[in-house]
N, C-alpha and C positions, 0 to 999 in steps of 0.2 A: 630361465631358458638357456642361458648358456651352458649351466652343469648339463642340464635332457641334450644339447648339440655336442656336446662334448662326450655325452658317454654314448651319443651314436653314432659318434666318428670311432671313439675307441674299439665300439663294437664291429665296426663295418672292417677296420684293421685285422682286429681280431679275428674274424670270418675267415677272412681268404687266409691264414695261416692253421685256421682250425678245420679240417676237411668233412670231419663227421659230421656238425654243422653244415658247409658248406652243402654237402650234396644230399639234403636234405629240401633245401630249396630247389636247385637243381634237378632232381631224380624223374620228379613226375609230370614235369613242365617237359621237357626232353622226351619222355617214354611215351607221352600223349602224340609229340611231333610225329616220333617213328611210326607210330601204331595206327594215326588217323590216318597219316601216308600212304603206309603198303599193307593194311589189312581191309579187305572188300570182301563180305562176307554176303549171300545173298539173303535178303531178311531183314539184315542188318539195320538196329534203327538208329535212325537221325542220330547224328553228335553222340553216337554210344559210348566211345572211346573219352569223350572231350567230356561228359559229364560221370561218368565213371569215374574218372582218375580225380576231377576237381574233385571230388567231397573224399577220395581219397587222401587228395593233396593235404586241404583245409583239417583232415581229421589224424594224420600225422606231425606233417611240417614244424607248424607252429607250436604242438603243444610238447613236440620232443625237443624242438631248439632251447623256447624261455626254458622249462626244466634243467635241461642239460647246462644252459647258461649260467642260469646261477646259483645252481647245486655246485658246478665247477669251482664259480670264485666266492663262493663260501667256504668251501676245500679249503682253496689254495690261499682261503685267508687274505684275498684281493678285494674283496667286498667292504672286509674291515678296513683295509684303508681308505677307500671311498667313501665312508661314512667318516672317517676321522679327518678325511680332507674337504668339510662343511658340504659334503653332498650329501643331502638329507635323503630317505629311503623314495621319497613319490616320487621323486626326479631320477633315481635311479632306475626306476620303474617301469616310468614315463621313457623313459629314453632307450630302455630295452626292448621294452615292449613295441615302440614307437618302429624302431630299426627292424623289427624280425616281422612287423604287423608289413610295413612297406614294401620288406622284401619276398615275403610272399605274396603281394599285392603283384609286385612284377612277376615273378613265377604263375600266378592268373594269369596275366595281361598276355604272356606267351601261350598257354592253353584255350585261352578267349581269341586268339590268332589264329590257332590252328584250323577253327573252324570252319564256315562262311557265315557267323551271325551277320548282320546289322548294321547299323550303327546301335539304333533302340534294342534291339537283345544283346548286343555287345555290353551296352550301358547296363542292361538288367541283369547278366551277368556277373559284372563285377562288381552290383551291389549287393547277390547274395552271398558272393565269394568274399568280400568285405565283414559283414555281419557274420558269418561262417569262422574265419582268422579271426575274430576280434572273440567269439566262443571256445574256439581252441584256447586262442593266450592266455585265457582266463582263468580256465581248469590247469594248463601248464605252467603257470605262474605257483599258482597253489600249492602243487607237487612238489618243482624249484625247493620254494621257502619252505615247503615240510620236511623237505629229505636235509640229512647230515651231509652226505655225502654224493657224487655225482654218481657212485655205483647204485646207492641208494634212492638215486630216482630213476634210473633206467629202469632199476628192476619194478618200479612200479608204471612208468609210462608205456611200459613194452605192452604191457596186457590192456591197459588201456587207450592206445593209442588202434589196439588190433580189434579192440570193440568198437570206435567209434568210424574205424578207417572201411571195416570190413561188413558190417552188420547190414546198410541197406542193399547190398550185393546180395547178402545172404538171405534179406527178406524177400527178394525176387523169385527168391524157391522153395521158400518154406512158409507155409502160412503160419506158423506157431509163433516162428520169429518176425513174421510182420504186425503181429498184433503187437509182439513187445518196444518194435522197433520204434513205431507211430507214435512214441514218447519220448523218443530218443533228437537230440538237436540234428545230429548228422543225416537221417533217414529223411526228416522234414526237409534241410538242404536239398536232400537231392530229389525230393517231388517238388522243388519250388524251379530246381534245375529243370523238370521235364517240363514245368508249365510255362516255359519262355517262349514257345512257339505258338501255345492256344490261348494268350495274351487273358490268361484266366490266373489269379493266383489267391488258394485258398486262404484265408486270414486265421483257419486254424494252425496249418504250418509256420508262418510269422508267430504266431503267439505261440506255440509251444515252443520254439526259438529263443524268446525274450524270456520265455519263463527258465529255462535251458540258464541261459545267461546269467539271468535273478540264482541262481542253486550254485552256478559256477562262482556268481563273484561272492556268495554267502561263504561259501569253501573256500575260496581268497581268502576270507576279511579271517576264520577263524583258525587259518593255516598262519596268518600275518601275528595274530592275536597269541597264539601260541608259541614262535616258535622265533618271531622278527627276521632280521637280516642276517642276526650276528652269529 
């Protein structure tokens, strides 16, 4: 436990000196503020803004940060010393993922404020924004350890971060794309998001979710399998 508190102090360091990171957690925690504030649209439904941007957040954030993280210090050849200075790879892991999982948890906690949930949809909130971040980190972790390079994972999480970020938006107007979306983990987020108010929450969405999850960490294990830290 001290290496995972050690490398999420390194990493929280590392942050405020890395900005493309940093405003990443940032960006849609902030542009929800603005937008729930001074946009009054008439029609406009409930928390449009506030559940909009969450599965935006959740479907960027985290899976561009772990990626970019340690595709970076793979690069830069930073990683190899941390494995040669007895920090074994789960704890580097653990403690990356732990810091970027947290801190998009607060980046929620700021868009779960903008609202007027609750206290109880408050709570319910943040626990599909929980489950939601902890789907990202998983498939971005994967990336991360696949790619050589950090150029080399952008260029794969740019497309994928703008399918998972943008797709139940787009299912809102296209039926072709909501038949494909209703597979998709992101889409399911955000009807579990609409169903905070009707205190109804369908258990096909949770499980397409978890099954989300089960494919992401399978794409983990064989990205790890292939390719390790080093």
């Amino acid at each position: 436990m001290n290496n995972v508190a050690a490398i999420f102090k390194k990493q929280l360091k590392d942050t405020l000196k890395n900005k493309t990171v940093l405003i990443q957690f940032l960006m849609f925690p902030v542009l929800t503020l603005i937008m729930n504030r001074s946009v009054r649209i008439d029609g406009m439904p409930e928390h449009f803004f506030v559940k909009m941007f969450a599965t935006m957040y959740i479907g960027m954030a985290p899976l561009t940060s772990i990626a970019a993280i340690i595709a970076e210090e793979k690069e830069k050849n930073t990683l190899r010393v941390l494995l040669m200075s007895n920090v074994k790879p789960y704890e580097y892991l653990l403690g990356i993922g732990s810091y970027i999982w947290a801190a998009c948890m607060l980046g929620a906690l700021v868009i779960c404020a903008s609202s007027d949930y609750n206290a109880r949809e408050a709570l319910i909130f943040m626990t599909i924004m929980a489950f939601g971040i902890l789907a990202s980190l998983l498939i971005g972790a994967a990336v991360g350890i696949f790619s050589k390079t950090q150029m080399m994972a952008t260029s794969i999480t740019v497309p994928v971060m703008m399918i998972f970020s943008f797709l139940p938006m787009l299912s809102m107007f296209n039926s072709t794309i909501a038949k494909i979306a209703k597979f998709v983990w992101s889409e399911q987020i955000s009807r579990l998001l609409e169903q905070i108010n009707t205190r109804q929450f369908g258990i096909s969405s949770i499980g397409i979710v978890l099954i989300n999850m089960l494919v992401f960490a399978a794409l983990f294990a064989a990205a790890y399998q292939k390719r390790g830290l080093e």
